[in-house]
C-alpha positions in Angstrom: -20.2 -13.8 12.6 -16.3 -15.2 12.5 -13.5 -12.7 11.0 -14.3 -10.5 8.3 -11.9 -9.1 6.0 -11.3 -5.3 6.3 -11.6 -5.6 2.0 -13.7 -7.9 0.1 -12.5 -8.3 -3.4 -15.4 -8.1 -6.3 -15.4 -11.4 -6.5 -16.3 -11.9 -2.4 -18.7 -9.4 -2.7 -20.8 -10.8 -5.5 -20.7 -14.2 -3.6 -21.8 -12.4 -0.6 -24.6 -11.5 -2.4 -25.3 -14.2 -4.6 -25.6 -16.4 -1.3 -27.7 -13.1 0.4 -30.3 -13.9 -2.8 -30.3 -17.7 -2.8 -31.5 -17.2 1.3 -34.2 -15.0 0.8 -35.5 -17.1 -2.1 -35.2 -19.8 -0.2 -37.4 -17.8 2.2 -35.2 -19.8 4.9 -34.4 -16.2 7.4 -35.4 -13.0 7.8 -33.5 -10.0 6.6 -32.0 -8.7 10.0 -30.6 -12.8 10.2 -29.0 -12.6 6.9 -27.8 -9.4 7.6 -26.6 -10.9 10.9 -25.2 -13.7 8.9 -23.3 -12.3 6.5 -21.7 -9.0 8.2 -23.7 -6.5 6.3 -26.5 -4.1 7.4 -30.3 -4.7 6.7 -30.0 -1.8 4.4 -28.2 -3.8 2.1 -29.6 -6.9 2.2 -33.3 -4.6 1.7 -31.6 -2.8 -1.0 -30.7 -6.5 -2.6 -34.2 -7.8 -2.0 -35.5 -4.7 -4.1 -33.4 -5.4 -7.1 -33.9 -9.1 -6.7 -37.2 -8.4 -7.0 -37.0 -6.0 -9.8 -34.3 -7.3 -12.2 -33.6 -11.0 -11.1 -30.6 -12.3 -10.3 -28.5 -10.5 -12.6 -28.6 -7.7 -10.9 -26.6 -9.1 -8.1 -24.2 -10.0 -10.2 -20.6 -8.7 -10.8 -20.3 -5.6 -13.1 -17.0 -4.4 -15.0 -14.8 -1.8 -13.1 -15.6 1.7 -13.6 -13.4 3.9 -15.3 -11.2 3.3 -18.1 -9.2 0.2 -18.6 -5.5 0.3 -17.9 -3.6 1.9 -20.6 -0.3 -0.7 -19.5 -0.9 -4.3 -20.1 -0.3 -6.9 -17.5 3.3 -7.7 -18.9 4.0 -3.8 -19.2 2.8 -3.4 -15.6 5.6 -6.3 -14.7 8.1 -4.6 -16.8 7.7 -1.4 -15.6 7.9 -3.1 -11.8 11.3 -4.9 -13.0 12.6 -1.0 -13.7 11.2 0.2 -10.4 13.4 -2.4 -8.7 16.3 -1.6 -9.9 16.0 2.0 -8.5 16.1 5.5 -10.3 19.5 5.4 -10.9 19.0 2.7 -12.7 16.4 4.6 -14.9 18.8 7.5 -15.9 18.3 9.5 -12.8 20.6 11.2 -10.4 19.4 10.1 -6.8 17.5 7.4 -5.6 14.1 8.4 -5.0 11.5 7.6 -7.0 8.9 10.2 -7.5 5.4 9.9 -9.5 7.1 12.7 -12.2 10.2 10.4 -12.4 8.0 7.2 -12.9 5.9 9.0 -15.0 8.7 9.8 -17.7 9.7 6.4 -17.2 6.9 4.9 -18.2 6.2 7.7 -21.2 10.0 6.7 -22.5 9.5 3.3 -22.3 5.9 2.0 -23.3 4.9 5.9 -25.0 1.9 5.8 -22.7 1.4 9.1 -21.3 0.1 9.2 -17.6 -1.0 11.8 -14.8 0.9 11.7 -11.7 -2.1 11.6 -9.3 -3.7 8.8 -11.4 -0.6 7.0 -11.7 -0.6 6.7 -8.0 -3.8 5.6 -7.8 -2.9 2.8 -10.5 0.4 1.7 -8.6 -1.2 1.4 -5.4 -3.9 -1.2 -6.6 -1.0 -3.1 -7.9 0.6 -3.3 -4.7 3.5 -0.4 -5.2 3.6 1.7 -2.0 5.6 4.4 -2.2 8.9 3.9 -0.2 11.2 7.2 0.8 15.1 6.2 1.1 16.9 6.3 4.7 19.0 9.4 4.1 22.1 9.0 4.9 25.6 10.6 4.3 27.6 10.2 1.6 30.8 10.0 3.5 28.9 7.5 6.1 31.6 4.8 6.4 30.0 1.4 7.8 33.3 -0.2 9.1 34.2 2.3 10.8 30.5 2.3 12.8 30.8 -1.3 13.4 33.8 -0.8 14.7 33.4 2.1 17.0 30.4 0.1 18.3 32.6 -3.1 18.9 35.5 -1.3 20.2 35.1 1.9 21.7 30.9 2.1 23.1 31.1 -0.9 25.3 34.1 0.9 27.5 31.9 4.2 27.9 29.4 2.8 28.4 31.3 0.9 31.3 32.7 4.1 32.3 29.6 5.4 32.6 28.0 3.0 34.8 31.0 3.0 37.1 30.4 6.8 37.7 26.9 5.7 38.2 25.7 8.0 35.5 22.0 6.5 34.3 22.3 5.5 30.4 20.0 7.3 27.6 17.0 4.3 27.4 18.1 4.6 23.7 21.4 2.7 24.8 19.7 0.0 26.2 18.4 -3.4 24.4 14.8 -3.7 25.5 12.6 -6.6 24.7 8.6 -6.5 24.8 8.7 -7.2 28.8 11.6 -4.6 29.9 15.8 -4.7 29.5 17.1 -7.9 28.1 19.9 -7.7 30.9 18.0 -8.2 33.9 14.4 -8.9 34.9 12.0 -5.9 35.4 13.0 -4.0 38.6 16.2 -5.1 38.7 19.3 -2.7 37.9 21.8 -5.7 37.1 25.3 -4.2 36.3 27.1 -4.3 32.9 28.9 -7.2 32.4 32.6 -6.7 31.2 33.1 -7.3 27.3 
């Protein structure tokens, strides 16, 4: 058996056993080797052969989801992604972060659809939303002045360092998959001057 997929869509699965049915009325393997063939125990493929047997082909076939249908429609869904995208500030809020309360309201204000926090999770993740959490950082966080204390001012204590033979944090160092990028493994190269 090649590479299976860690999830099968619906669709998958009722070909999976669509094909499991057409082999055993074919008569053409046993159970264990279309078990074998198609990545699935003999349980199922028994359990398959029983309904086969009982109900016909039908039975194999596809049902509708459980549960109830999606209160948003497919452009309201898109929509309500557009919103998401443009962050909670966007929405009306104060900060950044987008909690299931915050998208709840969001989606009550806009679309007057009314949903549960936990099941709104549920319905974002099987649209592909993960929930994300910001990078905190600090308002008065100036990125010029970083850049420019890493240009300017780390590369001569780090020098100064090295001279007074004082061994570097390993967070200072560049490291590829295989060891530093400066020197090959086992060798301590010096710091080249900037």
């Amino acid at each position: 058996m090649g590479w299976q997929p860690t999830r099968l869509t619906r669709e998958q699965m009722e070909e999976r056993r669509l094909v499991a049915a057409r082999l055993m009325r074919g008569k053409q393997a046993s159970q264990a080797a279309i078990a074998r063939e198609l990545g699935v125990s003999r349980a199922s493929v028994t359990r398959w052969k029983q309904q086969l047997d009982q109900d016909g082909l039908r039975s194999l076939r596809r049902r509708a989801a459980p549960g109830r249908a999606s209160a948003l429609t497919a452009a309201q869904w898109r929509h309500l992604f557009r919103i998401l995208g443009r962050g909670a500030p966007g929405a009306g809020f104060e900060t950044d972060r987008w909690t299931q309360r915050r998208m709840a309201a969001v989606i009550q204000r806009e679309f007057g659809v009314r949903y549960h926090r936990h099941s709104l999770s549920r319905a974002l993740r099987a649209r592909g939303w993960s929930p994300q959490r910001p990078i905190p950082r600090a308002k008065e966080r100036d990125e010029a002045v970083i850049a420019a204390w890493l240009r300017r001012d780390w590369p001569r204590i780090k020098r100064g360092l090295a001279v007074a033979g004082v061994r570097l944090p390993s967070w200072t160092r560049r490291v590829t998959r295989f060891g530093p990028a400066s020197a090959p493994p086992g060798h301590r190269s010096p710091i080249p001057p900037s």
